[in-house]
N, C-alpha and C positions, 0 to 999 in steps of 0.2 A: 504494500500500500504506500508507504512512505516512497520507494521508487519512484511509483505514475505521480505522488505527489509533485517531488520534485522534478522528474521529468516535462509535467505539464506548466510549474512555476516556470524553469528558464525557458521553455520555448516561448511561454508569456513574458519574459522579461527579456526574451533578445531582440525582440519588436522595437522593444526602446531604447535598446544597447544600439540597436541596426540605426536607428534614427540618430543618436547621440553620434556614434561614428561616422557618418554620410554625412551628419551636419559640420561637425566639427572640424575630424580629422581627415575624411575624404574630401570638404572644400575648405581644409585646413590644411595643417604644416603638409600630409600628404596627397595634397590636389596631382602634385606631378606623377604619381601610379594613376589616379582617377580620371585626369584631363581626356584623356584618348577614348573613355568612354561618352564624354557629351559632345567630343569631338572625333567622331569614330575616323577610322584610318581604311577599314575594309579589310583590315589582317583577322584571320578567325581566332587566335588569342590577342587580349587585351592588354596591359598594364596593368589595368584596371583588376584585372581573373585573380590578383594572386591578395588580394583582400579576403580571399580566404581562408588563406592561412592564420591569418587573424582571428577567427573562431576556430577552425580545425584544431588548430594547437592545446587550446584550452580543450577542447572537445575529448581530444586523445588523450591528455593528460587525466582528465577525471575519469573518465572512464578507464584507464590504466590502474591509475593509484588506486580506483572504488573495487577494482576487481584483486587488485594486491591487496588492500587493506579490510576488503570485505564490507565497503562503505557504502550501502544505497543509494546515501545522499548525496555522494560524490557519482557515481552509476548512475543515475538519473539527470544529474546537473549535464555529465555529457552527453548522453543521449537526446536531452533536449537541446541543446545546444546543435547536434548532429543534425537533428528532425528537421528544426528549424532552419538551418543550411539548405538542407532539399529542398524544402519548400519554398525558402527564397529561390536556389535554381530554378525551380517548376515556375514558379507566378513572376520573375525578371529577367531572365534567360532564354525560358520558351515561351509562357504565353504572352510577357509586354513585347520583349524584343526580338520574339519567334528565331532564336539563333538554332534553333531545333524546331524543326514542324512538325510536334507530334499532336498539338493539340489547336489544331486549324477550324477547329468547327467551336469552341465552347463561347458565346456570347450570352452568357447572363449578366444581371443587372450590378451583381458585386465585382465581377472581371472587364465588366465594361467602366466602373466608376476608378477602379485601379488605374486601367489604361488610363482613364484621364487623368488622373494625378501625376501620374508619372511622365505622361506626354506637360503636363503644366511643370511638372519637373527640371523635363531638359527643354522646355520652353529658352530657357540660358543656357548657353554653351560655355558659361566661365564658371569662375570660382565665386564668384559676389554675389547676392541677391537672387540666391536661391529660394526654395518653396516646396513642400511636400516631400519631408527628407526619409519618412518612414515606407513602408512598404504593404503590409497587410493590412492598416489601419488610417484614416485620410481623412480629412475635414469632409465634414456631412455632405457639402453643397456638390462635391463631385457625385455621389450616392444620390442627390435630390436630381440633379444633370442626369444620371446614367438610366435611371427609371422616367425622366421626361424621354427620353429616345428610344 
C-alpha cells in the first residue's frame, strides 16, 4: 500500500517538478540544451532529449537503493518518477509533437486543450516571456477553448 502511495505522490508531484524545471532551469541557466527545441533544427535527436537524465537518475537511484535497502518509499518515489517520464514521452513527444505516429487518431477534448497550451507555449521561440510551462495540467481557458471546438 505505502508503495502505490508513494508511487502515485511523485508522479503527482513531478507535474510540478516538470513545471519548476521548464520554467526555471530549461528557460534558465540551461536554455542552451533547450533552445533547439523551440527552435527545432530537423535533427531527430535534440539537445533538448537529454533533460532526461534529469529525472532518470533520480529515478534509478531510488528504485536501486529501495530495492537494496528494502524501502517502499524509496521503490515507489522511482517508479513514479519513471511512470511519469512515459507519460511525459507519450503526451510531448508523440501526441503534441507527433515525433512518433502512433497515436494519429486521438482528439478529445483534454489532448486537444494540451495541444493548445503547448502550441501557446512555443508561441516564443526564446528564452523570455514564456507561458504554460507544465505539461499535464494548464490554465482552464485552454480546456474552456478545447471543448468550444
Amino acid at each position: 500500500m505505502i508503495l502505490a502511495l508513494s508511487l502515485i505522490g511523485a508522479f503527482i508531484f513531478m507535474e510540478f517538478m516538470a513545471w519548476f524545471t521548464h520554467k526555471y532551469i530549461m528557460h534558465g541557466f540551461l536554455w542552451n540544451l533547450h533552445e533547439d527545441h523551440h527552435q527545432p533544427t530537423g535533427k531527430t535527436f535534440q539537445k533538448n532529449d537529454l533533460f532526461f537524465l534529469i529525472f532518470a537518475i533520480p529515478s534509478w537511484l531510488n528504485i536501486m537503493f529501495g530495492f537494496i535497502y528494502q524501502n517502499d518509499v524509496m521503490i515507489g518515489i522511482g517508479f513514479g518518477i519513471a511512470v511519469y517520464g512515459f507519460v511525459y514521452f507519450l503526451v510531448h513527444d508523440v501526441l503534441i509533437h507527433r515525433r512518433k505516429k502512433w497515436f494519429d487518431n486521438i482528439n478529445n477534448r483534454y489532448f486537444r486543450a494540451v495541444r493548445k497550451a503547448h502550441k501557446v507555449h512555443h508561441k516564443n521561440m526564446y528564452k523570455e516571456d514564456g507561458a504554460c510551462f507544465g505539461m499535464l495540467l494548464f490554465p482552464w481557458k485552454h480546456y474552456r477553448d478545447a471543448v468550444k471546438s
